[in-house]
PDB file of N, CA, C, O and CB in Angstrom:
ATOM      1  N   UNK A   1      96.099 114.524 112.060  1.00  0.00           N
ATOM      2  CA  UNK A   1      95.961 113.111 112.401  1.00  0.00           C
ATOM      3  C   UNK A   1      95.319 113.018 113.779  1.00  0.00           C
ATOM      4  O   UNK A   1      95.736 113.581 114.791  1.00  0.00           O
ATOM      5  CB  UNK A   1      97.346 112.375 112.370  1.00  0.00           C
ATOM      6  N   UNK A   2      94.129 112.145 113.673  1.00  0.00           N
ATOM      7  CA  UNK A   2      93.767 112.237 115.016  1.00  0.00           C
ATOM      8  C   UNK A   2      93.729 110.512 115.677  1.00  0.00           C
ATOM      9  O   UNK A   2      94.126 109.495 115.108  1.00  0.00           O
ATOM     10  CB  UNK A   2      92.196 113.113 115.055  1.00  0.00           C
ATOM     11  N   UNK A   3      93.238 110.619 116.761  1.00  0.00           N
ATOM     12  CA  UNK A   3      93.418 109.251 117.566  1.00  0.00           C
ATOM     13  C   UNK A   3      92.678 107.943 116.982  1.00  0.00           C
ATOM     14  O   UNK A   3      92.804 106.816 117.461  1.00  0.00           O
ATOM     15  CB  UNK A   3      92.841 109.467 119.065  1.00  0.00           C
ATOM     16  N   UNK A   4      92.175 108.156 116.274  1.00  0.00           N
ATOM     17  CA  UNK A   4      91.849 106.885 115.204  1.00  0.00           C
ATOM     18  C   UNK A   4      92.746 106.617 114.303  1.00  0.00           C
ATOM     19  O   UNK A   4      93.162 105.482 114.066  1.00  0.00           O
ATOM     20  CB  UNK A   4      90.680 107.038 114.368  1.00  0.00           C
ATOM     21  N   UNK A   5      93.074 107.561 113.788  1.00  0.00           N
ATOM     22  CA  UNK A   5      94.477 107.231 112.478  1.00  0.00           C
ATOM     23  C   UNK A   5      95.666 106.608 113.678  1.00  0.00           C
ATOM     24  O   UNK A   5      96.438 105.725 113.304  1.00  0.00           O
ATOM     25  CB  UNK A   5      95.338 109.270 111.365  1.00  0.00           C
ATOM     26  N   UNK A   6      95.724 107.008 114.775  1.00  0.00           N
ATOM     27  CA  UNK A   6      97.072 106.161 115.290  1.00  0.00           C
ATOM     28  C   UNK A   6      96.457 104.635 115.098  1.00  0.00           C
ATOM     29  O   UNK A   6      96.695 103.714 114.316  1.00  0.00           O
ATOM     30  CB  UNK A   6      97.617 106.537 117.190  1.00  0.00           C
ATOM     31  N   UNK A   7      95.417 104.861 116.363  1.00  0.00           N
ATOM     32  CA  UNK A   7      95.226 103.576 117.094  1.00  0.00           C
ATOM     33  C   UNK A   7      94.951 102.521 115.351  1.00  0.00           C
ATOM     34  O   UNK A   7      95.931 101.777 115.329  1.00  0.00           O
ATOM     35  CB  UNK A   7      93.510 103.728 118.541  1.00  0.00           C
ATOM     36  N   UNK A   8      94.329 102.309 114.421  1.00  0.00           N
ATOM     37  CA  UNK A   8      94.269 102.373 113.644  1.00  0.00           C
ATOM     38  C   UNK A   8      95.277 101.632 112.819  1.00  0.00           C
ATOM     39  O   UNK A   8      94.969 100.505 112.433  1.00  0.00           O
ATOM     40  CB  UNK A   8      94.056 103.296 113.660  1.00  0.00           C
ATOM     41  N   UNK A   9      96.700 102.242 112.436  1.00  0.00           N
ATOM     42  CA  UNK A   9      98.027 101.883 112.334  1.00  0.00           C
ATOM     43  C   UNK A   9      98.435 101.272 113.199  1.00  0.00           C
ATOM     44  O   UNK A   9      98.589 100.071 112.976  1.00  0.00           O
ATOM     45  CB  UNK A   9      98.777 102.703 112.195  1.00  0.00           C
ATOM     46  N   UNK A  10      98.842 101.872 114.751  1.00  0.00           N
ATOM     47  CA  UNK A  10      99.349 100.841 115.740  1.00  0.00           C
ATOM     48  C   UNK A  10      98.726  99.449 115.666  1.00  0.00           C
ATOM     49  O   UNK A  10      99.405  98.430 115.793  1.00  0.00           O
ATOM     50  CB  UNK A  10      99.128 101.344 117.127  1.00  0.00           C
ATOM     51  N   UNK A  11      97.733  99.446 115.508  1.00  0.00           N
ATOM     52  CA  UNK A  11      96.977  97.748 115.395  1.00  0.00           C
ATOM     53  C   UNK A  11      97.471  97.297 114.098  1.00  0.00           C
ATOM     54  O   UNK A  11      97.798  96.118 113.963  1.00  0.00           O
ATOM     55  CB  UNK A  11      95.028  97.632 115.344  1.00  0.00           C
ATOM     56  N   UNK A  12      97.545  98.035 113.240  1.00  0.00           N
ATOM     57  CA  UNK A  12      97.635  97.108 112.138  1.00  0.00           C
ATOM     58  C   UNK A  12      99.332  96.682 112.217  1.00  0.00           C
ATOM     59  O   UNK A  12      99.825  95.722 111.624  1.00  0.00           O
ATOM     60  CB  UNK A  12      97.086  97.905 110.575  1.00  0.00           C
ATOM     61  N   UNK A  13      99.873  97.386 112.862  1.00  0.00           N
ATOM     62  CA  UNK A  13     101.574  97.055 112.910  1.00  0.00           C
ATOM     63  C   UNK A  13     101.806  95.790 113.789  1.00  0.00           C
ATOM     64  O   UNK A  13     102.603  94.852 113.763  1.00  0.00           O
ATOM     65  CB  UNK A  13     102.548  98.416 113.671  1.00  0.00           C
ATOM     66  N   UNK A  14     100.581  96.241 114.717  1.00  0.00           N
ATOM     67  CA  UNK A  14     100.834  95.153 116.082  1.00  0.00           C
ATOM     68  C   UNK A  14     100.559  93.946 115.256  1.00  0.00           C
ATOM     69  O   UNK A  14     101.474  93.122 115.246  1.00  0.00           O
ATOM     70  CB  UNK A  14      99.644  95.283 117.656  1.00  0.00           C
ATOM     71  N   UNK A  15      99.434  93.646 114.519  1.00  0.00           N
ATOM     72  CA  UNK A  15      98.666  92.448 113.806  1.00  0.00           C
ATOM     73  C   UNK A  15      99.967  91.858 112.789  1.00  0.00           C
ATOM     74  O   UNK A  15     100.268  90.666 112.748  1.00  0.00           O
ATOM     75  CB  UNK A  15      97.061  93.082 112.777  1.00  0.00           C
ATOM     76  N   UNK A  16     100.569  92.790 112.096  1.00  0.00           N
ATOM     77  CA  UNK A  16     101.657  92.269 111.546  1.00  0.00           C
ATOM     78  C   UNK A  16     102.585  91.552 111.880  1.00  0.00           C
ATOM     79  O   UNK A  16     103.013  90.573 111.268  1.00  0.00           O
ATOM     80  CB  UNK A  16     102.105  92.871 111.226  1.00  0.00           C
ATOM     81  N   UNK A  17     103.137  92.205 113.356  1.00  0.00           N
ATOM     82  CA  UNK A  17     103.909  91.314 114.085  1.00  0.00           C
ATOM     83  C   UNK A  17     103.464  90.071 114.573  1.00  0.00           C
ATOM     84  O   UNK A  17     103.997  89.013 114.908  1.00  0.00           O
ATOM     85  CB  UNK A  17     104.314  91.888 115.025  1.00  0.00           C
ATOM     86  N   UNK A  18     102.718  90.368 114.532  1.00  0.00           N
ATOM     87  CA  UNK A  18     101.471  88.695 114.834  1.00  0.00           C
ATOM     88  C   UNK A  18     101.843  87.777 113.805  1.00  0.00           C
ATOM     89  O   UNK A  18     102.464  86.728 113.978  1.00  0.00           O
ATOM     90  CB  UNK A  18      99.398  88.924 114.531  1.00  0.00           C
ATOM     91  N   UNK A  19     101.645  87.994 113.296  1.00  0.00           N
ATOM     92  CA  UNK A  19     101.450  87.211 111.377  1.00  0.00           C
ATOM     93  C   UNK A  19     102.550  86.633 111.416  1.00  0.00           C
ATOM     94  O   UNK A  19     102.602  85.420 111.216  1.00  0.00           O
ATOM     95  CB  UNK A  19     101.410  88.304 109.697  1.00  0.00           C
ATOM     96  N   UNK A  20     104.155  87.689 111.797  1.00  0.00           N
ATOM     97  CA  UNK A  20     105.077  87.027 111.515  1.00  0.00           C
ATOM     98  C   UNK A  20     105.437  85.994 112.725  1.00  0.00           C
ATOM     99  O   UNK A  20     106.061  84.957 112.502  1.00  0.00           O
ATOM    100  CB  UNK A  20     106.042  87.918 111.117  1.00  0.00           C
ATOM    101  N   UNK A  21     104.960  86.393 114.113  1.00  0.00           N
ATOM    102  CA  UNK A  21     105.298  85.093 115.103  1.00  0.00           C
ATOM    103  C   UNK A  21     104.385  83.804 115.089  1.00  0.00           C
ATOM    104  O   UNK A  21     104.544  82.747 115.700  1.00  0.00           O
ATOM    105  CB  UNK A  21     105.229  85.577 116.619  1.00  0.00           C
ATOM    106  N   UNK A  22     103.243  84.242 114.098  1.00  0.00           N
ATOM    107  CA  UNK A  22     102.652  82.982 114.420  1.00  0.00           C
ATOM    108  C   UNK A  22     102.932  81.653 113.135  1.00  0.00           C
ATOM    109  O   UNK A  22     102.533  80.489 113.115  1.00  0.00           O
ATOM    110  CB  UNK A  22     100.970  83.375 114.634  1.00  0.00           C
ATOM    111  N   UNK A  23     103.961  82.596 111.944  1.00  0.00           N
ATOM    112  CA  UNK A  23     104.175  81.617 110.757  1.00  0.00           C
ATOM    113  C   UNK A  23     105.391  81.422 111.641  1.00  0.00           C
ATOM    114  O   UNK A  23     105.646  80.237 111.428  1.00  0.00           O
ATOM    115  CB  UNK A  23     104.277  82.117 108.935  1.00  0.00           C
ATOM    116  N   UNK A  24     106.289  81.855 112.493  1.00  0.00           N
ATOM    117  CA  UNK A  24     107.931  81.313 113.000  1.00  0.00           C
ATOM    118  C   UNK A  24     107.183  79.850 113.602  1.00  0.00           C
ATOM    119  O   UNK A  24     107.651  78.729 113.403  1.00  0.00           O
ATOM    120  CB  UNK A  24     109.026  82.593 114.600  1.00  0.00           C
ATOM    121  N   UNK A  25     105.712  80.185 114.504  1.00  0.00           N
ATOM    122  CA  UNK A  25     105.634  78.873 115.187  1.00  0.00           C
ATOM    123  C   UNK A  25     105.387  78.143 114.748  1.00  0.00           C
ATOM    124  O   UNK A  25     105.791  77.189 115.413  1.00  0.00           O
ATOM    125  CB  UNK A  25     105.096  78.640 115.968  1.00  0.00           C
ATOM    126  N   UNK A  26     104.665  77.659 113.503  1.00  0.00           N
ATOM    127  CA  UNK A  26     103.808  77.190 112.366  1.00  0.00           C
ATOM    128  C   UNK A  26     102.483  77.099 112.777  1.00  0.00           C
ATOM    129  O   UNK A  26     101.714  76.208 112.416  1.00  0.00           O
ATOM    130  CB  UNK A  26     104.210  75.889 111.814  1.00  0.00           C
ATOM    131  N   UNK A  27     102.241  77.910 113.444  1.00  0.00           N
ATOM    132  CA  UNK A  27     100.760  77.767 113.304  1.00  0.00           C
ATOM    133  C   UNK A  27      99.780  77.633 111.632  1.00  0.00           C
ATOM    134  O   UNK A  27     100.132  77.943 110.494  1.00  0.00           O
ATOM    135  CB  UNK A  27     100.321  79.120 114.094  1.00  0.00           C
ATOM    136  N   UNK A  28      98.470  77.039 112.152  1.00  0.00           N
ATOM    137  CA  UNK A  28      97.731  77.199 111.119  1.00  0.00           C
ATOM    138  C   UNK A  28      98.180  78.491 109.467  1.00  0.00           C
ATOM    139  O   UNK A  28      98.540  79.668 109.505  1.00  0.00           O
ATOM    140  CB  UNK A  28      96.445  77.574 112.024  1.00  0.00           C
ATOM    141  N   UNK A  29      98.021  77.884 108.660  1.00  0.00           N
ATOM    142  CA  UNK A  29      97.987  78.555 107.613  1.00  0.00           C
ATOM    143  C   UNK A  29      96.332  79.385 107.293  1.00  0.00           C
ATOM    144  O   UNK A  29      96.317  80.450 106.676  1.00  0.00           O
ATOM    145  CB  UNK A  29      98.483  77.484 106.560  1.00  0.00           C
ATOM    146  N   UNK A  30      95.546  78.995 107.595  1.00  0.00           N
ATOM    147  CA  UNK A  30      94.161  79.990 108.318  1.00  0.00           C
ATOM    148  C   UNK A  30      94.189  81.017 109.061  1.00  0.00           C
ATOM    149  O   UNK A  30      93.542  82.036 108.817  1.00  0.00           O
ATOM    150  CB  UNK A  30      93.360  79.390 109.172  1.00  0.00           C
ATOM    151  N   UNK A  31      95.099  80.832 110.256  1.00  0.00           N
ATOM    152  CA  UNK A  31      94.863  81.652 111.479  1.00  0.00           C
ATOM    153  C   UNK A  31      96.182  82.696 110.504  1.00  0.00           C
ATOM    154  O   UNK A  31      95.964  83.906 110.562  1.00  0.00           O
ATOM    155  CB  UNK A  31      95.225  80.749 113.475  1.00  0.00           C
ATOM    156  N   UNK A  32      97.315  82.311 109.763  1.00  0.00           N
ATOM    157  CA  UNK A  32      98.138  83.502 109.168  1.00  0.00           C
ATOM    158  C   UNK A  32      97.727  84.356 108.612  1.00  0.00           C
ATOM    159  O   UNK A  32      97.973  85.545 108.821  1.00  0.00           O
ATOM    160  CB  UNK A  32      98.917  83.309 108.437  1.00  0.00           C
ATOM    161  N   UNK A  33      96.960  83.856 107.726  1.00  0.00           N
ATOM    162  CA  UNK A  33      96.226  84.382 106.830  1.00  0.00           C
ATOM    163  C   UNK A  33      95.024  85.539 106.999  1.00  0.00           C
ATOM    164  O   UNK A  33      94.835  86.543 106.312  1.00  0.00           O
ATOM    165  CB  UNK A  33      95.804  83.356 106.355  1.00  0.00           C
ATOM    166  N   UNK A  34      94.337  85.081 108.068  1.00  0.00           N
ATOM    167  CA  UNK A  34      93.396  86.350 108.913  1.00  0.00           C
ATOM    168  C   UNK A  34      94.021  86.818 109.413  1.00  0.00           C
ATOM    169  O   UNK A  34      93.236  87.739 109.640  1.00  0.00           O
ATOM    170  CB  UNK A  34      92.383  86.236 109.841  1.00  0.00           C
ATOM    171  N   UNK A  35      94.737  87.066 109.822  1.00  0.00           N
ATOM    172  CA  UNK A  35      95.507  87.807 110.763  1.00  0.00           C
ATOM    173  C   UNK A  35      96.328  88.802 109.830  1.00  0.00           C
ATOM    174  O   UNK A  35      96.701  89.843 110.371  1.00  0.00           O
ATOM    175  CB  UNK A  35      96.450  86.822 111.710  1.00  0.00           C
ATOM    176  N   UNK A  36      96.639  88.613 108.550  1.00  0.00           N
ATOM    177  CA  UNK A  36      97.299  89.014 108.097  1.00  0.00           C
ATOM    178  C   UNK A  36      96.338  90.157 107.000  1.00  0.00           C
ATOM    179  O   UNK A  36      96.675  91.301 106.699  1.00  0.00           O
ATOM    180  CB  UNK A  36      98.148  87.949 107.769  1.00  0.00           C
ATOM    181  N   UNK A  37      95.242  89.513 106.613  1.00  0.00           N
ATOM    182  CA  UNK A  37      93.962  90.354 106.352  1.00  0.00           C
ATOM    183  C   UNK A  37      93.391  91.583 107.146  1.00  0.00           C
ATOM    184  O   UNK A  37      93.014  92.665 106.696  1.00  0.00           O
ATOM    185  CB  UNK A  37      92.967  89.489 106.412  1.00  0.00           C
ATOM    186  N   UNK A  38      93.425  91.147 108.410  1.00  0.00           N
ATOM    187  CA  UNK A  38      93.116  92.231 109.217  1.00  0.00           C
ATOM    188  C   UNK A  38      94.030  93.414 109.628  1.00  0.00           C
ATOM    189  O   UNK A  38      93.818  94.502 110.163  1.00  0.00           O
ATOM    190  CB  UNK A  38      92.744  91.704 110.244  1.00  0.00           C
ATOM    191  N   UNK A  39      95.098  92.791 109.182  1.00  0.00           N
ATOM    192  CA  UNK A  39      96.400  93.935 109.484  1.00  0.00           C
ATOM    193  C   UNK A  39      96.821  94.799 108.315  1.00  0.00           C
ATOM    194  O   UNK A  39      97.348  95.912 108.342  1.00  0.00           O
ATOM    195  CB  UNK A  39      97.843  93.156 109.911  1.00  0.00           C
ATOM    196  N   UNK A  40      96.524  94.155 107.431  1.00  0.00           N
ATOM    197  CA  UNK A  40      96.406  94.813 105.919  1.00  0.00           C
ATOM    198  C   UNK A  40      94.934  95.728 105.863  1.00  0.00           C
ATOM    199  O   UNK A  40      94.976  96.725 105.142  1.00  0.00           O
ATOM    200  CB  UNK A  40      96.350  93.399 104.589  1.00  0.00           C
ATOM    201  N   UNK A  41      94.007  95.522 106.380  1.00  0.00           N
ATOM    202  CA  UNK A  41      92.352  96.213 106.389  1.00  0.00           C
ATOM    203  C   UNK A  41      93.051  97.549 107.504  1.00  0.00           C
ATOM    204  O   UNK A  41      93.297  98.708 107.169  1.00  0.00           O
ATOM    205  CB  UNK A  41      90.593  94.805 107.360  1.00  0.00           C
ATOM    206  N   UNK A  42      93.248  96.910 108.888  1.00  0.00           N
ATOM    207  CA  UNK A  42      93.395  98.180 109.720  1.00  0.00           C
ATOM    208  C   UNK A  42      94.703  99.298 109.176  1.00  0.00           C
ATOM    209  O   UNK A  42      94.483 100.485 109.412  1.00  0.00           O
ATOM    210  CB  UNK A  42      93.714  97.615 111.359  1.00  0.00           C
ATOM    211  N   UNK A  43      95.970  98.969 108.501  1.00  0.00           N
ATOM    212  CA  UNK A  43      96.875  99.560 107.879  1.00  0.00           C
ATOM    213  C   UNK A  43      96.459 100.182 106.864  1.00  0.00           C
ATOM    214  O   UNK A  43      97.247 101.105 106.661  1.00  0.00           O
ATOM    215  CB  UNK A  43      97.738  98.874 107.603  1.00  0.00           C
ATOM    216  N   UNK A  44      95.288 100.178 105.782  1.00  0.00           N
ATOM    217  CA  UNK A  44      95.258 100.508 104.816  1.00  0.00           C
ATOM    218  C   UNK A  44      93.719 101.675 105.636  1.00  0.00           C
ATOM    219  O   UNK A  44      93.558 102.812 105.193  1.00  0.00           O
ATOM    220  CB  UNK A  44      95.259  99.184 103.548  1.00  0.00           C
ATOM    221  N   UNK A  45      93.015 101.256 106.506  1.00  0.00           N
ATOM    222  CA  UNK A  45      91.912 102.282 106.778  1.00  0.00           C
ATOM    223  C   UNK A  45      92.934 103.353 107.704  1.00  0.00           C
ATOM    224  O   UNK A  45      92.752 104.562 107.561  1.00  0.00           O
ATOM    225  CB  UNK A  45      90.350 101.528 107.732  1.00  0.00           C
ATOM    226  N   UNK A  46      93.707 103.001 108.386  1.00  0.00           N
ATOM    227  CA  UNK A  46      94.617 103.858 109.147  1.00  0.00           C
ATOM    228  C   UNK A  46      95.058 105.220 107.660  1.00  0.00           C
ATOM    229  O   UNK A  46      94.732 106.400 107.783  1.00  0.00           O
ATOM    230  CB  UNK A  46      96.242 102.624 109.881  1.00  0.00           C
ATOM    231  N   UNK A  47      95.552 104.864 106.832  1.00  0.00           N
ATOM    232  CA  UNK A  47      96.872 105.442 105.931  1.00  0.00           C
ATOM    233  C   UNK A  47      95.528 106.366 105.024  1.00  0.00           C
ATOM    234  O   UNK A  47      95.624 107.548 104.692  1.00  0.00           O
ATOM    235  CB  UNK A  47      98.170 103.867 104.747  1.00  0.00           C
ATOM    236  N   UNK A  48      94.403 105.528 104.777  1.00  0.00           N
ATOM    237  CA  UNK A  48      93.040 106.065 103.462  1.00  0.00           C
ATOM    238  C   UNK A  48      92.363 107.449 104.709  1.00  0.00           C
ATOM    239  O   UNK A  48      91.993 108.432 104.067  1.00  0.00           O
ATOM    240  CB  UNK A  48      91.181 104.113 102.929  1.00  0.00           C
ATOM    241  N   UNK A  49      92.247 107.557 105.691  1.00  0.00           N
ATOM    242  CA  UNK A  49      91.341 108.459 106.872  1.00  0.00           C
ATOM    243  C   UNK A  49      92.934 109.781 106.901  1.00  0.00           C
ATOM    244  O   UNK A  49      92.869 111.002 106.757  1.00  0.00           O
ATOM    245  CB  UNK A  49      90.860 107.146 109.063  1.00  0.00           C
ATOM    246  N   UNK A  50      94.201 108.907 107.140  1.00  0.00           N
ATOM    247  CA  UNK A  50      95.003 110.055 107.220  1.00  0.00           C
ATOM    248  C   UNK A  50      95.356 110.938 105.706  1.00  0.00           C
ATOM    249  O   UNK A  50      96.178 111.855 105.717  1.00  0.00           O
ATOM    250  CB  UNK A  50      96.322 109.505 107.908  1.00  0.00           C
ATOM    251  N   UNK A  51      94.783 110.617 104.708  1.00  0.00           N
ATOM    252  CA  UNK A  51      94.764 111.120 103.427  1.00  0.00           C
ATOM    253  C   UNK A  51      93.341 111.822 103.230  1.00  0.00           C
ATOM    254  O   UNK A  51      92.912 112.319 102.189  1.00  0.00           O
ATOM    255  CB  UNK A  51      95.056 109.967 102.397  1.00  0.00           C
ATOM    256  N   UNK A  52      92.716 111.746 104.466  1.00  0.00           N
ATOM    257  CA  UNK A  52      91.415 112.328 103.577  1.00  0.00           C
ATOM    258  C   UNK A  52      90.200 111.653 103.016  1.00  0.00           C
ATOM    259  O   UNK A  52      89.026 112.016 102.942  1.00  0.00           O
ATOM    260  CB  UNK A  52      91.872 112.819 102.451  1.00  0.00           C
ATOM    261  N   UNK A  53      90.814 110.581 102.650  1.00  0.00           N
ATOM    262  CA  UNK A  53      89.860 109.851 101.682  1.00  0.00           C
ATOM    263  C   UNK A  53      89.057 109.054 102.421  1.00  0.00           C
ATOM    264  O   UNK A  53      87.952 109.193 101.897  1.00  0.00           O
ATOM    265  CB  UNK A  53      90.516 109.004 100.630  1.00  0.00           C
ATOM    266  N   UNK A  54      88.967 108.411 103.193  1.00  0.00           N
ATOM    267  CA  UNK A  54      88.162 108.099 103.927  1.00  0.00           C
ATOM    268  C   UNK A  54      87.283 108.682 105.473  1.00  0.00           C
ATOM    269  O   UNK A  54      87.728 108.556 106.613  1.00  0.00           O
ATOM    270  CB  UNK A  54      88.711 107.257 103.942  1.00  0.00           C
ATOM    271  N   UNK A  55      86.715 108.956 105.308  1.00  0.00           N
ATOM    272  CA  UNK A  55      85.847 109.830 106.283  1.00  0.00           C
ATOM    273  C   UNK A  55      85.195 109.285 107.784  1.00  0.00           C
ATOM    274  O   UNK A  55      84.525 110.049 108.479  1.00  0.00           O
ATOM    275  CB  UNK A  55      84.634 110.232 105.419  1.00  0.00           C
TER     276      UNK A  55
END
């Protein structure tokens, strides 16, 4: 695992926690929603690079 697969995950965890403070505040149902896309994109390229499969 190298320093892209962290940083990679750490963002996508951080973005998650996002997602969930910004539906406690009610923010926009837009701004949840990207936010929640991008944390799902960086979590899933984090987990696909530490398998190999993505290069």
């Amino acid at each position: 695992m190298n320093g892209l697969n962290t940083i990679l995950i750490v963002l996508g965890l951080f973005l998650a926690g996002g997602v969930y403070s910004f539906q406690k505040q009610k923010m926009p149902k837009s701004v949840i929603i990207l936010l929640a896309l991008a944390s799902a994109m960086c979590l899933a390229a984090g987990v696909l690079r530490i398998q190999g499969i993505w290069e």
